[in-house]
N, C-alpha and C positions, 0 to 999 in steps of 0.2 A: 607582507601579504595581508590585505585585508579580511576583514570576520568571515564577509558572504562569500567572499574566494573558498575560504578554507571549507566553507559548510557546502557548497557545489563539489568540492573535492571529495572532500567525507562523505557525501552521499553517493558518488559515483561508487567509490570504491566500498563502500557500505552496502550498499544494495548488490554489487555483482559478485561480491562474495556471497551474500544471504542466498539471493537468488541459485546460486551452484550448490550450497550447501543442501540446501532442500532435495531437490533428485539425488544428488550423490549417495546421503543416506539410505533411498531407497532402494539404489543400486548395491549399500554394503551390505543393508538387511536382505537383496535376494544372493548375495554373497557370501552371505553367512549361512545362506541355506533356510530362512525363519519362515517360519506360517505370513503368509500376504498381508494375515489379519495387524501384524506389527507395524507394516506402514503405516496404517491409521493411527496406533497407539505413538509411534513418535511424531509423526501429524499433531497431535493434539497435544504432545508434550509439550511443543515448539508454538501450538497458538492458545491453548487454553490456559494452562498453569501458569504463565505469566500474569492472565489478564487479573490476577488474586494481585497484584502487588501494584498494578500500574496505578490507581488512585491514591496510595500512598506516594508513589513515586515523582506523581503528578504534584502535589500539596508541596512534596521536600524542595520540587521546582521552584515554586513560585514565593518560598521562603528563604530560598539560598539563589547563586549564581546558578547557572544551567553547567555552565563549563564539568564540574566535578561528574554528576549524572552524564555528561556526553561523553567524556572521557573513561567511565566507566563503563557505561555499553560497549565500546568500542573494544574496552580489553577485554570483555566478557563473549566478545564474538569472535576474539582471536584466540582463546585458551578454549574455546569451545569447537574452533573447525578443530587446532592444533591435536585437544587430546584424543578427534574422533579421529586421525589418522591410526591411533593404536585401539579405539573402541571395538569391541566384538562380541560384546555379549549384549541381552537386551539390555539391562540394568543399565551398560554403563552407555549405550547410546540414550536412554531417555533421558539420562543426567546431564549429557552433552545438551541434545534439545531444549531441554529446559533451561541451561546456562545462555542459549544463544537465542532463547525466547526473551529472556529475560535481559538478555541485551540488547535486542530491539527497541522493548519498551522505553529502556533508560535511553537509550542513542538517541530513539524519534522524537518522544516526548522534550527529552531537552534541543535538540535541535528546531522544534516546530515551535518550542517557545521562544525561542534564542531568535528566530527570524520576526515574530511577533514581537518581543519586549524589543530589537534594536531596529525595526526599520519603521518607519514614518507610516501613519495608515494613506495615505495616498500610494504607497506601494507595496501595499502589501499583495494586491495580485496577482501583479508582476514576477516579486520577488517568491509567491508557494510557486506561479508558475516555473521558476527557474529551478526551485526546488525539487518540484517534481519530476522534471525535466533530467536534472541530474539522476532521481531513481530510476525513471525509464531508463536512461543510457546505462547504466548499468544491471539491470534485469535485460539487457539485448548482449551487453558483451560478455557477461558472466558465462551463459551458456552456451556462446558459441567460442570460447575459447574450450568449454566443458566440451563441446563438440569436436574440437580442432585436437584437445588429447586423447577423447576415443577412439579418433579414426586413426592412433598409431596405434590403438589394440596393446598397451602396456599389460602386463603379467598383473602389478599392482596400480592400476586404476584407480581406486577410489584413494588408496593412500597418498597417490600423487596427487590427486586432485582436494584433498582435504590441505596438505600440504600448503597447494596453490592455494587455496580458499584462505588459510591460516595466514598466509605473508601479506593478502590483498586483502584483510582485514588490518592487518600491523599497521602495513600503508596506512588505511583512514584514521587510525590512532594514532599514527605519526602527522599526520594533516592538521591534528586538531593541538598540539604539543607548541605553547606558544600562542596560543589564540589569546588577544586581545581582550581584556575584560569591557565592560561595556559602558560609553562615555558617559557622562554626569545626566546627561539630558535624555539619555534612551534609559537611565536604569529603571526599575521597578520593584523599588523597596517597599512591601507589601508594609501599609499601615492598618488596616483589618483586621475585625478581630478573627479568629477562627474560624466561628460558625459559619463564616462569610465564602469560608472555600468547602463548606459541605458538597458533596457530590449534587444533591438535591438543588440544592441555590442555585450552582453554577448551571444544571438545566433547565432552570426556573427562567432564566435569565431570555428574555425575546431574540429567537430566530434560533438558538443554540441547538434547540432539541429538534425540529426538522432540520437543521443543515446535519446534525450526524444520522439519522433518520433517509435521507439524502447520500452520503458519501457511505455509508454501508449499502445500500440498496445498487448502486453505481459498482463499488466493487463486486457483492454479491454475480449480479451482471458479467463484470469482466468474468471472472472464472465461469459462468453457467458456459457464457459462449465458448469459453475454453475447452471444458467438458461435454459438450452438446454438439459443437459445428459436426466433429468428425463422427460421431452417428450420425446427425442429418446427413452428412455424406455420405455414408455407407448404402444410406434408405435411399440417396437418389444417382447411386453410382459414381460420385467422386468420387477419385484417388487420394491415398492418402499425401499423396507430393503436393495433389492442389489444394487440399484442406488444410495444409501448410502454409499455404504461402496467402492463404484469404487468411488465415492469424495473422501472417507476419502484414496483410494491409490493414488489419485492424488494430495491430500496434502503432504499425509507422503513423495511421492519420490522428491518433491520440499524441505522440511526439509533436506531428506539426501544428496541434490545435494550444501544445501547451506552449508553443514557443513564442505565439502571436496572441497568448492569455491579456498580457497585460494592457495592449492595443486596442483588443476588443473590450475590455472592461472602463477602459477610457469613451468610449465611443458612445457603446450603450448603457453602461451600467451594470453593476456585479448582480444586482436582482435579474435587471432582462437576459445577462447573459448563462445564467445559470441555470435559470426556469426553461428558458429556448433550446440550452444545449440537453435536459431533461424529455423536453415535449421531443424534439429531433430524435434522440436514443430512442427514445419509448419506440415512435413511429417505425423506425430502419430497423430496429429488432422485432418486433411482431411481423415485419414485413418478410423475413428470415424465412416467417414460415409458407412463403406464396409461391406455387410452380414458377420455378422462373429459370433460366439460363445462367452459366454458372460466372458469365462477364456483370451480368446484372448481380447476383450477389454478393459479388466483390465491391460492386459501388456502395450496395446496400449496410455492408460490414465497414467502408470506410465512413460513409456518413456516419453510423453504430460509432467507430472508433473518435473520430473528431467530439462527439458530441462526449462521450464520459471519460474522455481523456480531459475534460474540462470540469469535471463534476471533483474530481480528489483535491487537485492546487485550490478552488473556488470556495469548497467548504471550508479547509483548513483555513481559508479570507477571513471567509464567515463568521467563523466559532474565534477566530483569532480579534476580529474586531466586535463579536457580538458581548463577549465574556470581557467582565473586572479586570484590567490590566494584573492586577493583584494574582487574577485566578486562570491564569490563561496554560498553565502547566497543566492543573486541575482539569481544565476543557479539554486540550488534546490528548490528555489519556483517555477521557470519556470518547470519545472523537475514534482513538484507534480500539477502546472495548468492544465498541459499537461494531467497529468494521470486522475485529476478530468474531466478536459473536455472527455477526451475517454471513460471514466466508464458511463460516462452522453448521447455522442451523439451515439456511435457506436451499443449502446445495440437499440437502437430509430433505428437504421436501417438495424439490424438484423432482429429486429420485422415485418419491411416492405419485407424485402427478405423472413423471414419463410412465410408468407400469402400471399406471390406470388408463390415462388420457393418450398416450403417445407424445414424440420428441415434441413435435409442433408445439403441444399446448405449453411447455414451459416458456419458451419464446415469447409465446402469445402473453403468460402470465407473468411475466420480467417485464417485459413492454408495458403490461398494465399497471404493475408496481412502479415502474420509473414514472408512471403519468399518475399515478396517485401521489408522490413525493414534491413532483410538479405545483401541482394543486394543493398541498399543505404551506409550499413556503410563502411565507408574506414578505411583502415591502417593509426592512429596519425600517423604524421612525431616525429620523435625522438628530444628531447628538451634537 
């Protein structure tokens, strides 16, 4: 089985484990009977307290093989669904969070350089698109098999479902058991000195710091509409079935945008196609907030989804070909710092704009941030 076989597998099963692990917790802490106010705290156990280790872990990357770092996130997220199937107290779910935060980091980080340092930059578009392609498919199955063991109403729910989460974590560690080291000509045996993988250099480095500046602002986005559609529903009398199913078209058209990445990047170029798929989101999200009929805002959400379902595979491009081969471990921890800080502080200041401005103005103000992110990134110079 070839490298990029295995890394579409592992990410499959990677992410729809993650993906279920995340509600489920939240499901054990109202299970437990805890103050609401705990969501948050393992919320942030799972995306902040990581983000302390990922630039170390980034560096170890691009001075050793990725393989060990990928092989370890992977056990780190199987011994973390496993032991919350018995967690019950706060203490030891934060501890769980924090082991399967932290094996996020190692899993992505090494896998986002493993596609970087082994595949040809003529495809590297292609190949985040297929990457990201595999997280989608599994942030859609994880939850709806999470869905398909709720509706038998088990006694022990979460424990089965940790369970489940715990085996379809093994799986992707067992995907990656035997992986291929990487052939003479893809390796990247960093000759650099140190200084050279400073945090600072490697955002110094042209295009690096607006493409994460870019892919934080892009995901920022996904989760606003997340959080926002179904108030705006509320405020204009959709049901909560149909503000379901305008998510599930703003997934599906980010699936189809990432499938046909590599096509479109051949055609026009990773600069026009990135900037275009920018200016398009900005537009079909500020557009979110305009009286309209609720067929019309389903187009409005699929254009929204096409367009920043190309913004995560594109940047990863980005920062993968903008960054020192040497330092490209270094970059995509930066790359997912970035994203976890924006998931973290941007939604904290929507909530302050919705209860001054109302829902409308966040849309409006997402939209203007995506076309601000637009307007920063420049044309690489040609290498």
């Amino acid at each position: 089985m070839g490298w990029f076989v295995r890394v579409i597998i592992h990410g499959t099963l990677f992410h729809g484990a993650l993906s279920t692990l995340r509600p489920v917790i939240s499901y054990r802490s109202i299970e437990a009977g805890l103050d609401p106010a705990w969501i948050g705290v393992f919320s942030a156990a799972l995306s902040l307290v990581p983000l302390f280790v990922a630039i170390p872990i980034g560096r170890w990357v691009d001075l050793h093989d990725e393989r060990p770092a990928y092989l370890l996130g992977s056990a780190f997220l199987t011994a973390s669904a496993l032991a919350l199937a018995w967690a019950h107290t706060p203490a030891a779910i934060i501890a769980c969070s924090i082991s399967a935060g932290i094996g996020l980091i190692l899993a992505m980080v090494a896998a986002q350089a493993m596609v970087a340092n082994r595949s040809p930059r003529d495809r590297f578009d292609s190949r985040f698109g297929l990457f990201a392609l595999a997280g989608s498919a599994g942030q859609l199955l994880g939850p709806l098999l999470l869905s398909a063991l709720a509706a038998t109403e088990p006694a022990d729910l979460t424990t089965q479902a940790f369970l489940g989460t715990g085996i379809a974590a093994a799986a992707s560690l067992l995907a990656l058991i035997g992986m291929p080291a990487a052939p003479p000509h893809a390796a990247t045996t960093p000759t650099d000195a140190p200084a050279r993988h400073r945090a600072i250099d490697v955002l110094r480095a042209p295009g690096v710091t607006p493409a994460i500046l870019s892919s934080l602002m892009v995901l920022a986005t996904i989760d606003m509409i997340i959080v926002y559609l179904p108030v705006l529903g509320e405020e204009r009398g959709i049901g909560a079935a149909t503000v379901s199913l305008l998510l599930a078209t703003r997934a599906g058209a980010s699936v189809v945008s990432r499938a046909f990445l590599g096509v479109a990047v051949a055609r026009k170029g990773r600069h026009s196609v990135l900037v275009t798929s920018l200016i398009v989101s900005a537009l079909s999200v500020a557009a979110l907030t305009l009286p309209q009929p609720t067929w019309t805002l389903a187009i409005a959400l699929a254009i929204a989804g096409l367009g920043l379902g190309i913004g995560q595979p594109l940047t990863m491009a980005w920062v993968a070909d903008a960054a020192a081969p040497s330092a490209r471990g270094t970059a995509m921890a930066l790359r997912m710092s970035g994203n976890q800080l924006g998931q973290t502080t941007l939604p904290l200041l929507a909530g302050a704009l919705a209860g001054g401005l109302g829902v409308s103005a966040i849309f409006v103000a997402f939209g203007g941030g995506l076309a601000a992110v637009a307007a920063g990134l420049r044309r690489p110079r040609p290498t």
